[in-house]
Structure formats: structure tokens, C-alpha cells
C-alpha positions as CSV (number, residue, x, y, z in Angstrom):
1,X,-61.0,145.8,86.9
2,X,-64.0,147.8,85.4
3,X,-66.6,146.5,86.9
4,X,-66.9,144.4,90.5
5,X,-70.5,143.6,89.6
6,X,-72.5,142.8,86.5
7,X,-75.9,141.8,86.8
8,X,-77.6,140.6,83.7
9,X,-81.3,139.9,82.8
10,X,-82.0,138.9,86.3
11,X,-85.3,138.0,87.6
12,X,-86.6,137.0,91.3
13,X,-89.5,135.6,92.3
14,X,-90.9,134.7,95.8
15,X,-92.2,131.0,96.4
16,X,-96.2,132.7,96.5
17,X,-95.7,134.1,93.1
18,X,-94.3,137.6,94.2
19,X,-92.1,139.2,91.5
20,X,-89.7,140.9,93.4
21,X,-86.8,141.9,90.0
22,X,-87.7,142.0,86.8
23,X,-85.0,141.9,83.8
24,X,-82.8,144.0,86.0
25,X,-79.3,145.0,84.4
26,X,-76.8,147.0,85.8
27,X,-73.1,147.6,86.5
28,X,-71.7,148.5,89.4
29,X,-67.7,149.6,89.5
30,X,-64.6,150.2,92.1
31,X,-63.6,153.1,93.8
32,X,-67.0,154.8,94.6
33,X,-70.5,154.8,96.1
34,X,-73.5,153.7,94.6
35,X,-77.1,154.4,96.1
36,X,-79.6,151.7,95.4
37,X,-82.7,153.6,96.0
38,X,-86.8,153.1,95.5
39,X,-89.6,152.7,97.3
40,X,-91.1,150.3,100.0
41,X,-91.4,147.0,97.9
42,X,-89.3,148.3,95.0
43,X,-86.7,144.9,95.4
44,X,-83.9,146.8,96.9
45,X,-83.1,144.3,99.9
46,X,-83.9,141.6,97.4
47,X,-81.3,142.6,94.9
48,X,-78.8,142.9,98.0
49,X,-79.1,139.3,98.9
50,X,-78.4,138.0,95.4
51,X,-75.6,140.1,95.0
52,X,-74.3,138.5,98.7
53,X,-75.2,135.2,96.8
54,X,-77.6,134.3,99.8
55,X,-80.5,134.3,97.0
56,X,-80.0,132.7,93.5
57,X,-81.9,134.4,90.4
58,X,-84.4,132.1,88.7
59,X,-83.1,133.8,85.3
60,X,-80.0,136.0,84.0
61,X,-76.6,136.1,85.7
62,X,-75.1,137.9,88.4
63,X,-71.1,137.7,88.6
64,X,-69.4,139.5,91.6
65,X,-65.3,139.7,91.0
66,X,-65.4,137.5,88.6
67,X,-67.7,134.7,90.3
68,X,-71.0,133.4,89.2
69,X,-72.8,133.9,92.3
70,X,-74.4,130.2,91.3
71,X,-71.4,128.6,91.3
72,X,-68.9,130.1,93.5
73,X,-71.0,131.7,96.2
74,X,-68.4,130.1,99.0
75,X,-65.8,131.8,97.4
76,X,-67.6,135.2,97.3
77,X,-68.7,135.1,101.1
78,X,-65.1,135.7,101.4
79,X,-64.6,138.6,99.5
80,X,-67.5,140.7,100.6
81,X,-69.1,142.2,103.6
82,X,-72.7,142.5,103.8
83,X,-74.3,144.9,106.6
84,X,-78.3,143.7,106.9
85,X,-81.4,146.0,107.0
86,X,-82.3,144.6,110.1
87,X,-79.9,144.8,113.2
88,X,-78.2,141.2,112.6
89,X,-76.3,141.4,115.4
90,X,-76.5,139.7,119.1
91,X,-77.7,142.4,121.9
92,X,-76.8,139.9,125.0
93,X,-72.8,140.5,123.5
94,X,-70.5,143.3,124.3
95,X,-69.3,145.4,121.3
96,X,-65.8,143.7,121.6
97,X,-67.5,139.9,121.9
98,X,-69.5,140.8,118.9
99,X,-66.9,141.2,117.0
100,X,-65.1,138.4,118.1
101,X,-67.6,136.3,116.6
102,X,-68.0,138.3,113.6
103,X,-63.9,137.3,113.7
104,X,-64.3,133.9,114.4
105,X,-66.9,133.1,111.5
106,X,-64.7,134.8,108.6
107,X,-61.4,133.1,110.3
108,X,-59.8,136.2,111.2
109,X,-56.9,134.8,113.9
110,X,-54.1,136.0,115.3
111,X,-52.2,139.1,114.8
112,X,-54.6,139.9,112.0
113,X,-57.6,139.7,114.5
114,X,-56.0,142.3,117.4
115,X,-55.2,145.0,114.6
116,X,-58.7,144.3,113.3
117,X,-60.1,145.2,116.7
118,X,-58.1,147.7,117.5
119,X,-58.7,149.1,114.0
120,X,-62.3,149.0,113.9
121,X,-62.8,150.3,117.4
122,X,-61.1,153.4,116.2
123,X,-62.3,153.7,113.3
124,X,-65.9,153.4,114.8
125,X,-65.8,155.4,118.2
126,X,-66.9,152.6,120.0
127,X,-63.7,152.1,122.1
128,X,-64.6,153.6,125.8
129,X,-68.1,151.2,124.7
130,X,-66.5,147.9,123.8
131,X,-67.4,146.5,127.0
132,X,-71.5,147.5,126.8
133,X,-73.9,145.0,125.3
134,X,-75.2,145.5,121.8
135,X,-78.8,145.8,123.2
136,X,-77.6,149.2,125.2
137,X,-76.3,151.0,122.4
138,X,-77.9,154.3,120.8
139,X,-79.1,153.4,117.7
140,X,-76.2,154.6,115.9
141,X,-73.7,153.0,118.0
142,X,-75.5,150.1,116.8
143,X,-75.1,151.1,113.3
144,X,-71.9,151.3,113.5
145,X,-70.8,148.1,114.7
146,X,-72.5,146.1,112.7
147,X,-70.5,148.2,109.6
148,X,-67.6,147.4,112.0
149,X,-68.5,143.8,112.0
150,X,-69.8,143.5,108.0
151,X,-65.2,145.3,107.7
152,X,-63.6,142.3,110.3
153,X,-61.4,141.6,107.2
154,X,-61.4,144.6,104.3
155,X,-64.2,143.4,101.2
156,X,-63.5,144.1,97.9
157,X,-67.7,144.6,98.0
158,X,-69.7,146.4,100.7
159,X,-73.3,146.1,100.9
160,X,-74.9,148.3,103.1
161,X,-78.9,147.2,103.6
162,X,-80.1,150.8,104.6
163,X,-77.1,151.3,107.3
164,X,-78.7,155.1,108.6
165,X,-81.7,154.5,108.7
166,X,-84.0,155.5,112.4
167,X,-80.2,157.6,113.7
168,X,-80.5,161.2,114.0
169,X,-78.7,163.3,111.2
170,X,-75.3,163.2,113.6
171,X,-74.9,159.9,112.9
172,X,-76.0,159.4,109.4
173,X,-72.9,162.3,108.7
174,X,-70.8,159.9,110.6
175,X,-71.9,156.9,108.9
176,X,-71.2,158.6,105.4
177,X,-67.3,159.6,106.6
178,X,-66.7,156.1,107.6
179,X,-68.1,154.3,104.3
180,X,-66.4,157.6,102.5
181,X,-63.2,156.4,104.3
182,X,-62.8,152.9,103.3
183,X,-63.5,153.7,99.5
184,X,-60.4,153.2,97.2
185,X,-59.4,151.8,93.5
186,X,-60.1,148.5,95.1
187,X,-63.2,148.5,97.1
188,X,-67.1,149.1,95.5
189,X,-69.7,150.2,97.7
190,X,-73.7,149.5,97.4
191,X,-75.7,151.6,99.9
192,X,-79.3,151.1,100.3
193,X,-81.2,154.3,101.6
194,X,-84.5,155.7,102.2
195,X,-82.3,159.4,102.7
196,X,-82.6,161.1,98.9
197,X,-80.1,163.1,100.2
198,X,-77.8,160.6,101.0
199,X,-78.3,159.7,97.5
200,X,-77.5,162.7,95.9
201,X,-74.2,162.0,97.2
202,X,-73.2,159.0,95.7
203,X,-70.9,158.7,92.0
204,X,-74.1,156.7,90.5
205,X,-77.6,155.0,91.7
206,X,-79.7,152.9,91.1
207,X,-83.6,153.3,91.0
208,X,-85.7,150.5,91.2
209,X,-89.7,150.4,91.4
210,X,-91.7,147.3,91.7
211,X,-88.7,145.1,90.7
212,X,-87.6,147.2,87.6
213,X,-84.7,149.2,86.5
214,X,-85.9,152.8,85.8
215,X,-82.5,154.4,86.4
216,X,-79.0,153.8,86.7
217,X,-76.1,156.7,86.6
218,X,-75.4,159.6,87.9
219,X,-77.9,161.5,90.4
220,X,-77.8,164.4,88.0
221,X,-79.1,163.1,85.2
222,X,-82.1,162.8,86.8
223,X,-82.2,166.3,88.5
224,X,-81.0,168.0,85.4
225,X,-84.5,168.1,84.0
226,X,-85.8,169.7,86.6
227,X,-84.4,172.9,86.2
228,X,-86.4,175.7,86.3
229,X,-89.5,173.7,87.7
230,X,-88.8,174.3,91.5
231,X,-89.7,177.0,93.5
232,X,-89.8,178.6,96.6
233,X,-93.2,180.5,97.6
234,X,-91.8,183.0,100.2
235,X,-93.5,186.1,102.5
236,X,-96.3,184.2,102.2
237,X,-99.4,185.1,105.1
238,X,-101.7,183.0,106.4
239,X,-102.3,178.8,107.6
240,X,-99.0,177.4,105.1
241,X,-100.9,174.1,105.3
242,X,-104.1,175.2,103.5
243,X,-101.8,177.3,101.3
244,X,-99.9,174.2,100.8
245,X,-102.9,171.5,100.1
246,X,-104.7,174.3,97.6
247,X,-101.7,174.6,95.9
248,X,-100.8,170.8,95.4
249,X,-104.8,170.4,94.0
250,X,-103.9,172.6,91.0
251,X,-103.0,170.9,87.6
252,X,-99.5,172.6,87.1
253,X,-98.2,171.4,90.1
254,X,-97.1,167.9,90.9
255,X,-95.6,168.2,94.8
256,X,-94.9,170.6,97.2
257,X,-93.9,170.7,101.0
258,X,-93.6,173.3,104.0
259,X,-90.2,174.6,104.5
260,X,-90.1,176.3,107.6
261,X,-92.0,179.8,106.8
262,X,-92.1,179.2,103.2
263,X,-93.7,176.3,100.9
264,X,-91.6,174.6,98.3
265,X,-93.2,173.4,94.9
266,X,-92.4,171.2,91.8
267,X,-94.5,172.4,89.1
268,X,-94.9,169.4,86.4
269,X,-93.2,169.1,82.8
270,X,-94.1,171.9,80.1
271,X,-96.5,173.8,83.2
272,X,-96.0,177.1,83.2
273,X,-96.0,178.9,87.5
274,X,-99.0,179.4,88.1
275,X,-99.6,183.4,89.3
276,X,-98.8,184.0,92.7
277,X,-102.4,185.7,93.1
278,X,-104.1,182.3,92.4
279,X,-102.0,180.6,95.4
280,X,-104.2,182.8,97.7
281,X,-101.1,183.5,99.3
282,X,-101.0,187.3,100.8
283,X,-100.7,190.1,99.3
284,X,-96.5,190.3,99.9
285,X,-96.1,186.6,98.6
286,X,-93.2,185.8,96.1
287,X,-92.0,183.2,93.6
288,X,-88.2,182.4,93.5
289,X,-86.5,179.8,91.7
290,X,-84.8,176.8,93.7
291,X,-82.6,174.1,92.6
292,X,-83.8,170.9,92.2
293,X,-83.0,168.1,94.7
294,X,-82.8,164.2,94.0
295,X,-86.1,163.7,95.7
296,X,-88.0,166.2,93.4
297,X,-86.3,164.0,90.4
298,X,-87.7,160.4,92.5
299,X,-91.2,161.4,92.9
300,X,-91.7,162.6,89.6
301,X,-90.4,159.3,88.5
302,X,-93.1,157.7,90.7
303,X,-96.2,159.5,89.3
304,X,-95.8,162.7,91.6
305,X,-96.7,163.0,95.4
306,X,-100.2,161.8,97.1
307,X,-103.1,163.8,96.9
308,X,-103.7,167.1,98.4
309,X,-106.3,166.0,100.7
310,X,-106.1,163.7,103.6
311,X,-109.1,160.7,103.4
312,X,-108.2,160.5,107.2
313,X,-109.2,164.2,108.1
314,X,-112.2,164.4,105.8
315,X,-114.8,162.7,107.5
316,X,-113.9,163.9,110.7
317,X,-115.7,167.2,112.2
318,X,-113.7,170.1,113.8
319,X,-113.0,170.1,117.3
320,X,-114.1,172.5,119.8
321,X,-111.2,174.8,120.6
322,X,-109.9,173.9,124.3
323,X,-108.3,176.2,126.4
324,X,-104.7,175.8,128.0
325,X,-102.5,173.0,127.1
326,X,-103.7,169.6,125.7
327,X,-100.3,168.4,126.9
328,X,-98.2,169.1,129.5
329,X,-95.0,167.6,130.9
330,X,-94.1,169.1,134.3
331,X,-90.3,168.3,135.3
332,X,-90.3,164.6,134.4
333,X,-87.8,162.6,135.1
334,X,-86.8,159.0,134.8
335,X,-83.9,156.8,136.5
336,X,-82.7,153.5,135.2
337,X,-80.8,152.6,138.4
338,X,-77.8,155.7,138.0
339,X,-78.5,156.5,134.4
340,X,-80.8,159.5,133.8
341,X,-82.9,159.0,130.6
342,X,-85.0,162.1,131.0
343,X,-84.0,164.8,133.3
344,X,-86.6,167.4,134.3
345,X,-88.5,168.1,130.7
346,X,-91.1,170.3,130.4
347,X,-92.9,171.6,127.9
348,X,-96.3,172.6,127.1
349,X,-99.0,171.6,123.0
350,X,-101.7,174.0,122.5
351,X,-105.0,172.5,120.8
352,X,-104.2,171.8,117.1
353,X,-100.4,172.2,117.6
354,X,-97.9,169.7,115.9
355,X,-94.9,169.8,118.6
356,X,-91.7,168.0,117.7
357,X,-89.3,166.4,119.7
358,X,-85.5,166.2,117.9
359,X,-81.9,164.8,119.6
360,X,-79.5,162.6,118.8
361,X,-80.8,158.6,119.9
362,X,-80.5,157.8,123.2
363,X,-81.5,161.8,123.8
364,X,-84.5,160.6,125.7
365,X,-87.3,161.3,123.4
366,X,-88.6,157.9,123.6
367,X,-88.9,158.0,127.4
368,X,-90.5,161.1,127.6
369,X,-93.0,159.3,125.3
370,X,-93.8,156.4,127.0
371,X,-94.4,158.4,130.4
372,X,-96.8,161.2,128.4
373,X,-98.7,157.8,127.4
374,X,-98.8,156.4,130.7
375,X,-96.3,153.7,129.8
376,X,-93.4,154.5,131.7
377,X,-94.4,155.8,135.6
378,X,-91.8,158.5,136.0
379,X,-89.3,158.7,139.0
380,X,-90.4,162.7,139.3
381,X,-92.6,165.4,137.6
382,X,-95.6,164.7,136.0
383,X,-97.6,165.0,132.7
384,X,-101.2,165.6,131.7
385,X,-103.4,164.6,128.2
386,X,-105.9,166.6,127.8
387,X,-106.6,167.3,131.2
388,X,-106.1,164.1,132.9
389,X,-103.3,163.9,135.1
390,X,-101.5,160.5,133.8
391,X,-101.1,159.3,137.5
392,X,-104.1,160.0,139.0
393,X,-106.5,159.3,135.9
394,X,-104.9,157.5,133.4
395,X,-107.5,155.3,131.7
396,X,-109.1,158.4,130.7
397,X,-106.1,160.5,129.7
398,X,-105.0,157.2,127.3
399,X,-108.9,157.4,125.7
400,X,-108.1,160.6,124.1
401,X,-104.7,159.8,123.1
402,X,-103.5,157.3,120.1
403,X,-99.9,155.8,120.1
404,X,-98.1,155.3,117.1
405,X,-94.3,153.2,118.8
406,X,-91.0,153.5,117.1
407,X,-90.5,150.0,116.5
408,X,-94.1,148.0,115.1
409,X,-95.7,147.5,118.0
410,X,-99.1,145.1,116.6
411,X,-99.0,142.2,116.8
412,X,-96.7,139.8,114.1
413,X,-98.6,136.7,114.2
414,X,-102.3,138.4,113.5
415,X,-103.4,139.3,110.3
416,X,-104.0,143.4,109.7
417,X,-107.4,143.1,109.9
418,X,-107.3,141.0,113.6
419,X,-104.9,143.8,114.6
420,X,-107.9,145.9,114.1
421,X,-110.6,144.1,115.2
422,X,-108.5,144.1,118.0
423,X,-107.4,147.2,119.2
424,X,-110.4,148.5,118.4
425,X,-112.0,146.1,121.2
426,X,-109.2,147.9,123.2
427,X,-110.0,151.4,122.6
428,X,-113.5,150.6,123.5
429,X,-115.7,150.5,120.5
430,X,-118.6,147.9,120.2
431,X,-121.4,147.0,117.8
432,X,-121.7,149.3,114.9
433,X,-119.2,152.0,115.6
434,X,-116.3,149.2,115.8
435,X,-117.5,147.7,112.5
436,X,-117.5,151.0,111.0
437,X,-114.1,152.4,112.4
438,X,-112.7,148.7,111.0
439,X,-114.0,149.5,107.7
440,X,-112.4,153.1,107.8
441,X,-109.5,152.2,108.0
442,X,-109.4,149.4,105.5
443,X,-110.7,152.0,103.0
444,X,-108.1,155.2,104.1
445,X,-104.9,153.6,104.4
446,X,-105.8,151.0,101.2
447,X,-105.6,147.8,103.2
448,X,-108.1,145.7,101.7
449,X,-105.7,143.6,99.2
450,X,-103.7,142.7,102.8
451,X,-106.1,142.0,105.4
452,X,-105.8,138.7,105.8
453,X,-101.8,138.9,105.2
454,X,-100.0,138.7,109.0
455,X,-98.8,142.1,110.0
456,X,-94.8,140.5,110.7
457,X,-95.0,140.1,106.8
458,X,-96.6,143.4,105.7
459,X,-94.2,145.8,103.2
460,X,-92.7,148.4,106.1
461,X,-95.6,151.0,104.4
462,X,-98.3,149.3,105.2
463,X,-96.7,148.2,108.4
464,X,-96.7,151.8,108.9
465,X,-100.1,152.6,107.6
466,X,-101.2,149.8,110.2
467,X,-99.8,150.9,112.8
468,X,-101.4,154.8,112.3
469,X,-104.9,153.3,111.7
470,X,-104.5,151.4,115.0
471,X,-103.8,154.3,116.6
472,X,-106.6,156.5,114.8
473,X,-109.4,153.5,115.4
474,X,-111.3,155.8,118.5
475,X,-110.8,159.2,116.6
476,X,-108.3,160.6,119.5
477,X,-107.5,164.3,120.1
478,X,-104.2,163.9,120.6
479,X,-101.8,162.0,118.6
480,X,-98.3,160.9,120.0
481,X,-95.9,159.5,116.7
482,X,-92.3,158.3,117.6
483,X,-90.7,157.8,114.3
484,X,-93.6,157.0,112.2
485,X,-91.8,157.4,108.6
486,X,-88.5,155.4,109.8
487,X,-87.3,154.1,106.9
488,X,-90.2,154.2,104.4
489,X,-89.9,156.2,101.2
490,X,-90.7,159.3,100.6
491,X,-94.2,159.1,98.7
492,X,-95.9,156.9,102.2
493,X,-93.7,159.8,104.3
494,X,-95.4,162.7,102.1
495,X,-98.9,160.5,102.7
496,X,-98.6,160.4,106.4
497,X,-97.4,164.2,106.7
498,X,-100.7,164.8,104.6
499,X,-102.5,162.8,106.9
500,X,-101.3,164.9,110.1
501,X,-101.8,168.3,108.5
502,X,-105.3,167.5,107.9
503,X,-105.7,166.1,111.3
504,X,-104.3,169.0,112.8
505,X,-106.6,171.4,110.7
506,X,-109.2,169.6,112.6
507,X,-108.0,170.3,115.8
508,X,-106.3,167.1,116.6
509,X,-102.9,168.0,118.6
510,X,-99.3,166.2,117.4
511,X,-96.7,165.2,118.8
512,X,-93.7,163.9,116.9
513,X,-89.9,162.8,116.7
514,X,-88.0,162.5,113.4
515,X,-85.1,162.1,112.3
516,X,-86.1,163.6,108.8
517,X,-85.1,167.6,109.2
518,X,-87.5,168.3,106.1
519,X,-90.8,167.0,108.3
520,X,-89.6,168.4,111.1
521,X,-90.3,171.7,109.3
522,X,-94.1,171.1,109.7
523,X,-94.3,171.6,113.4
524,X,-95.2,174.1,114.8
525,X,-92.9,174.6,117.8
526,X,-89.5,171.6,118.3
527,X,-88.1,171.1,121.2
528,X,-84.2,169.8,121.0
529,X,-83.5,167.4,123.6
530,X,-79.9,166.2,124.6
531,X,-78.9,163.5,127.2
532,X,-82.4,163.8,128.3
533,X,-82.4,168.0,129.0
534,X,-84.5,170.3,126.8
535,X,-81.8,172.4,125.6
536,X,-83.6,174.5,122.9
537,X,-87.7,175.3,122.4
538,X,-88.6,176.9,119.5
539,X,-90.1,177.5,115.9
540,X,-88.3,175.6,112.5
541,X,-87.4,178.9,111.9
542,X,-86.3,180.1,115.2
543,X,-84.0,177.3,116.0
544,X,-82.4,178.1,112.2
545,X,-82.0,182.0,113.3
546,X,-79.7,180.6,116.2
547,X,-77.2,179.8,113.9
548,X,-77.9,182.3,111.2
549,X,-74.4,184.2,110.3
550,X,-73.2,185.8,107.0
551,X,-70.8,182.7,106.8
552,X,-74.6,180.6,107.0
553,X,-76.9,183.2,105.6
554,X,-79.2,180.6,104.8
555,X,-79.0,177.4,107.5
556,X,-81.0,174.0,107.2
557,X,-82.5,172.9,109.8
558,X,-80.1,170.0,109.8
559,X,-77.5,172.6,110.2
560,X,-78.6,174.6,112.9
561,X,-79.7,170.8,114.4
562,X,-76.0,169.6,114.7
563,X,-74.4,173.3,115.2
564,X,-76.8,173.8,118.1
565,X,-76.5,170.5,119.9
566,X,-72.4,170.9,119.6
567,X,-72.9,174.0,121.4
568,X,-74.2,172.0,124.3
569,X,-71.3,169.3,124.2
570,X,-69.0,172.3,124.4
571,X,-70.9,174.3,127.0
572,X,-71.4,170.8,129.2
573,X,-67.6,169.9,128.6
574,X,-66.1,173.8,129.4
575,X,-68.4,172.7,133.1
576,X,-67.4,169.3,133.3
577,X,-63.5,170.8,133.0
């Protein structure tokens, strides 16, 4: 068979009147990968579900093996597996009862159903965890059970609704070998992602924006172009952020990002490099060629990044430089009953410093979090916020702090703008100053058109946006973000990052956990935490000069991420033996 989908002319539209495809065609065939990719809103988890046949198209035709998906959408349930955005699977379950569900719904009996399990188990890793609930899992154990669950009984279709995203880079590598695994002559694979990387890896993609088809082949046909238009500004002296927003305010250049101790830049079509004494640079800085990635190829396609300047930042006046630490953590530690979630962390965030926390999920970033916001009492140590000690004073060290959760944390069932008039009334404000913090807001992060929408139903940008203009309503000094870009695209992540960089050029102090290795390049200082230790503290850089060798000459810092924390598995297991 050449093809085990062909989607025709289709078009979708919400009951509301929201166009979510337009006169979308494309083929997808057997025996490889193919990365649906596009921004938030761009129909992507839309054109998922009517290839599953749980949505019908209101025009064209869409025929999966053979079957109209109108017509013979029982007979297709059976022949596909289908892996949701969302976590679709029940936390009060074990691993192993989960998938004895998953078994009993597709009819999987017998014989067939204990190789299944014993397969999948394998297969997955999650053997020695078959017994823990779903709701206890890392969040890539999670991900991959439900990919165990969406393979009870082998598809000839996998459809994979954003499967890595929110899991640290370990995982997503994981993830990839597993799917890479189960691809043959027979089987077609659609893989949703907000990772451009991950995308650069598959045999074709798809690229949708607002509900249309702008490309669909090969990843390389859409770098190719680019050749020639991206470089690397090294040996470069001084701030790399002002560097880095007067360099994306000139004409000839269309995007740009730090990259550890240098800047990285896309220069738009037919622009010749601007000279490197006009970047304002340093006297040693240097232009080199680098090749182009699929990312550099996506924004381009989108109209290039946001602007250089951050409407957050602009208004706001420069702080008065503080001396010592605006956050400490002393030796905190938390116990759940035997488990240790955070085991004696400490570190220290100057004034103006973005500070990153990285590890695998489940590390203990999130704890450590929640007892630096006064969340979470911990079971020893202790933590200061500019000043105040979190135990003894913590109304007032949470006044000069905003919090920005990893899962949405407003509330679903109020519109965006009573999620503001809210928190606001939280954080304080009265009278005039509320009204005009409100109104802020609505105007920086472009709410206006959804204010009265209920923030449950927001597009996951302006989720996000909400969330960070909750959190920015009482101009804080110190800004705590756990996974603020999870799964959005790359323009809102390049917003936010603008955003920060502007805040911090202000004086406001960061800190942040990612699992996106390129933003974790704009902080200042990282500290790698694993099974709740600090293992590493150090500079992008630094941590990249750890695993620097003539084999590696030139690591990522996803590389010297993963190389460094299998150091620590190897050093703890050589003790454990």
C-alpha cells in the first residue's frame, strides 16, 4: 500500500463558527515518521481526531486503510491506536490495571493479552513499576504507558497527540527509540510536536498554521533555503541580551537567540550580514556561518520571531541594586512519608540573575519550588525571598514574589479577565492601581479579543500568557517560572524569553525549569538536580566544558545534560554496589 492516509479537501469547523482546517490535503504513507507540526491553534490536535474518526469533516474526504472515516469509523477504531494530548489515562490505576482496561476495551483476551503485557512492559521500562498508580509516575513514565496502552494490539496507524511534551530530554530520546522501534513496511506513524527538533527527524511533516497546509515533505526542503543565512556571533563582550535585542531591531535580521556565550542569528531573504562593528559587539567579535535548523525554516514561515523589545519590561523602572542573595535555599528537604523529594538543596540568585533548575521529572524541581514560594513547609532547611525568611515572614516574602505553576493553575470556570480582577484583589491592589495593572496586562500579552472567554477554554498560549500576567499583576522582584513554555510553539516560547530578558535588565530576579536545552542557555547560572540532590551548579557554558572532549569538541547542552546526569547513575550505582 502507498499510502495509509489520504486526506482530501477537508475542512473543520467548531459549532461557534471557529475554522479550525481549511482545504487541507495531504498524504501520509507506511514505514516512517511523520511530524505534524505548527503553532498553538494551528489545527494539529483537530486533524488528529478526524484522522482517529472521533471528528467527521464538514467537507472533503479522509480515508484511513482504505476506510472512509464517515462510513467505517468502527472498523478503523480497530486498526489504529491513538495516544491523546492530554494524559487520557486513569491515575487511581496501577500501570498493569491500566493496561488491563486498555485490553479489555480493544478485546485483547487470552494468550494474546499476557504476551501483550509482558511485551509492553518491556518494551516500556515500566516493569519493577507495574504495580504503582498512574498518578505517581514521573511524567515520562506517564508518557510512556499511555504509548504502551494507545500499542495493546499493534496499529497499522499510530497517532501520537504531542507524546514528549513537559519530560526532560531523557525521555523524549526514549520516547523517539520506542516509536523508532515499532516502525516497519506496515505501520505509519503521525507524531504531533512542539520539539522542531524532534521534527527534523522525521521522513516528512506537516506544517499547518491557522488551519492551512503551508508544507508537507521532507524537513529539508524547508531548511535548504536557509543556507547561508545563519550565523553564529562569537567572542562577543558585553550584556549578550542587549547585544541580542539591538541586533534583532535591525532590518536584515529576522530572529536570533542566546546560545550559551555566543548569539545565534537568521538574517532574512536577499539581506546581506550586517558588519560585525554595527552589532556593538566588542572589539574581538566574529561572524561564522551555521547550518540551518528546522526551527529557523518554521519561524520564517510564520512571519519571523516577536519583537525585539519586551512591552512587559518597558514601562517598568530599574530596580535599586540589592546586596546578597534575593534567594536563598539553605539545605531544604522534603519527606513524603519514606520518599525524599528534595534532599538538602542549596543554592543561592543574585539581583537580576535568571537561575535555572534542570533534571529529569520527578528530580525534585517542583518541590523545591513550591517550598521557595511558601507552598510546601519543608521537613528541614530553609529558604529566603528577598530577605524574608519563608517561615517566619511569609506574607511578605510572597508580596515580592510572582508564581507562574507547571500545570494552569487560574481558575477554569472564570473568564481571563475575572482571573485578573482576581488575583489582582489577591496580590493586594485596590482602586486605581488594580484597574490599571488589569488594563496592562490586557494590552501586553494581547488579551483583549478573549477576556470574556473562560480560561479552561483558552488556546495553551494565551493560557500561558494568562498565567504570566497573573503572576506579573503586583510588579514582583522576583519571578519563580516552572515550565512556563510546556508545550507551546516556538514563536509564544521566543515571546516569553523576550519578556524575561527584559525583566531581568530591570533588575527583576528569575528563576526557571525547562525542559527546552536552547532557553536554558539564557540563564545565567543552572543547577542540575537528580533524585532531589544538586549534583552540578554552573554556567550553560560551564556545565558544556564538563563534557567537552576531542570525541565532543563541540557539546549541546542537551549533551552534556544527559552525559552528566549518567555520570551520577553510575557514581550512585558503583556506591550502592
Amino acid at each position: 500500500m502507498n499510502e495509509v492516509v489520504s486526506v482530501e479537501g477537508v475542512h473543520f469547523t467548531f459549532p461557534g463558527g471557529t475554522k479550525a482546517l481549511a482545504e487541507v490535503t495531504a498524504t501520509i504513507r507506511p514505514g516512517r515518521i511523520t511530524g505534524l507540526v505548527g503553532p498553538d491553534g494551528a489545527g494539529k490536535t483537530t486533524l488528529l481526531r478526524l484522522l482517529a474518526g472521533l471528528l467527521l469533516p464538514d467537507a472533503g474526504c479522509i480515508r484511513v486503510l482504505e476506510l472512509d472515516t464517515r462510513a467505517e469509523g468502527r472498523r478503523l477504531s480497530e486498526l489504529l491506536g491513538y495516544m491523546p494530548q492530554k494524559f487520557g489515562l486513569y491515575e487511581d490505576l496501577s500501570v498493569r490495571q491500566n493496561l488491563q482496561l486498555y485490553a479489555d476495551l480493544r478485546g485483547v483476551t487470552g494468550a494474546e493479552r499476557d504476551a501483550a503485557f509482558g511485551r509492553l512492559l518491556a518494551f516500556s521500562g515500566l516493569e519493577p513499576f507495574r504495580q504503582r498508580l498512574a498518578g505517581q509516575l514521573s511524567g515520562g513514565m506517564k508518557q510512556k504507558l499511555g504509548l504502551a496502552c494507545a500499542l495493546i494490539r499493534k496499529p497499522r496507524l499510530l497517532l501520537l497527540d504531542e507524546p514528549s511534551v513537559g519530560v526532560d530530554p531523557i525521555s523524549r530520546r526514549e520516547l523517539w527509540r520506542m516509536v523508532q522501534e515499532l516502525v516497519d513496511d506496515s505501520l505509519a506513524v503521525v507524531w504531533s510536536t512542539a520539539y522542531l527538533d524532534e521534527a527534523e527527524r522525521c521522513a516528512e511533516v506537516l506544517l499547518l498554521n491557522e488551519g492551512h497546509l503551508l508544507h508537507a515533505g521532507p524537513p529539508a526542503e524547508l531548511t535548504r533555503p536557509l543556507q547561508g543565512r545563519c550565523l553564529l556571533l562569537r567572542d562577543l563582550t558585553g550584556n549578550r541580551r542587549r547585544i541580542l535585542s539591538r541586533a534583532l531591531g535591525r532590518p536584515e535580521i529576522q530572529d536570533g537567540q542566546v546560545l550559551g556565550r555566543d548569539l545565534r542569528l537568521v538574517l532574512r531573504a536577499d539581506a546581506a550580514p550586517p558588519a560585525v562593528a554595527d552589532l556593538d559587539a566588542g572589539s574581538g567579535a566574529r561572524l561564522e556561518e551555521a547550518p540551518p535548523r528546522f526551527e529557523d525554516a518554521f519561524v520564517e514561515l510564520l512571519g519571523g520571531g516577536p519583537p525585539s523589545v519586551s512591552a512587559l519590561a518597558e514601562g517598568r523602572p530599574v530596580s535599586t541594586p540589592v546586596a546578597g542573595a534575593m534567594v536563598e535555599a539553605d539545605r531544604l528537604t522534603r519527606r513524603f512519608g519514606d520518599f525524599v523529594a528534595a534532599r538538602e538543596v542549596s543554592f543561592s540568585i543574585r539581583a537580576g540573575e535568571i537561575f535555572g533548575l534542570l533534571g529529569p521529572n520527578g528530580a525534585g524541581k517542583s518541590t523545591t519550588f513550591k517550598m521557595l514560594c511558601g507552598l510546601l513547609r519543608p521537613t528541614s532547611g530553609s529558604g529566603r525571598v528577598a530577605g524574608y525568611d519563608l517561615q517566619r515572614a511569609p506574607g511578605q516574602a510572597r508580596s515580592r514574589l510572582g508564581y507562574m505553576a507547571q500545570k494552569f493553575s487560574l481558575y477554569g470556570d472564570l473568564s481571563a479577565k475575572q482571573n485578573l480582577a482576581f488575583f489582582s484583589g489577591v496580590y493586594g491592589l485596590t482602586g486605581g492601581r488594580r484597574r490599571q495593572a488589569v488594563e496592562d496586562m490586557i494590552d501586553t500579552f494581547h488579551l483583549g479579543p478573549h477576556l470574556r472567554t473562560s480560561a479552561r477554554e483558552l488556546p495553551l498560549g494565551f493560557k500561558q500568557r494568562l498565567a504570566l500576567a497573573c503572576a506579573m499583576l503586583h510588579r514582583p522582584s522576583v519571578l519563580f517560572l516552572d515550565e512556563p513554555t510546556a508545550g507551546v510553539d516556538p514563536l509564544i516560547r521566543r515571546e516569553f524569553w523576550t519578556h524575561i530578558n527584559g525583566l531581568v535588565e530591570k533588575g527583576v530576579t528569575v528563576l526557571v525549569t525547562t525542559h527546552f536545552m536552547d532557553e536554558a542557555e539564557y540563564c545565567h547560572r543552572i543547577a542540575l538536580i537528580h533524585q532531589g540532590r544538586v549534583m552540578a551548579t554552573d554556567t550553560p557554558d560551564g556545565l558544556k566544558d564538563r563534557v567537552r572532549s576531542s570525541q565532543r569538541p563541540e557539546p549541546t547542552l542537551e549533551e552534556a545534560f544527559i552525559e552528566l546526569l549518567q555520570r551520577s547513575w553510575q557514581e550512585q550505582e558503583e556506591v550502592v554496589g
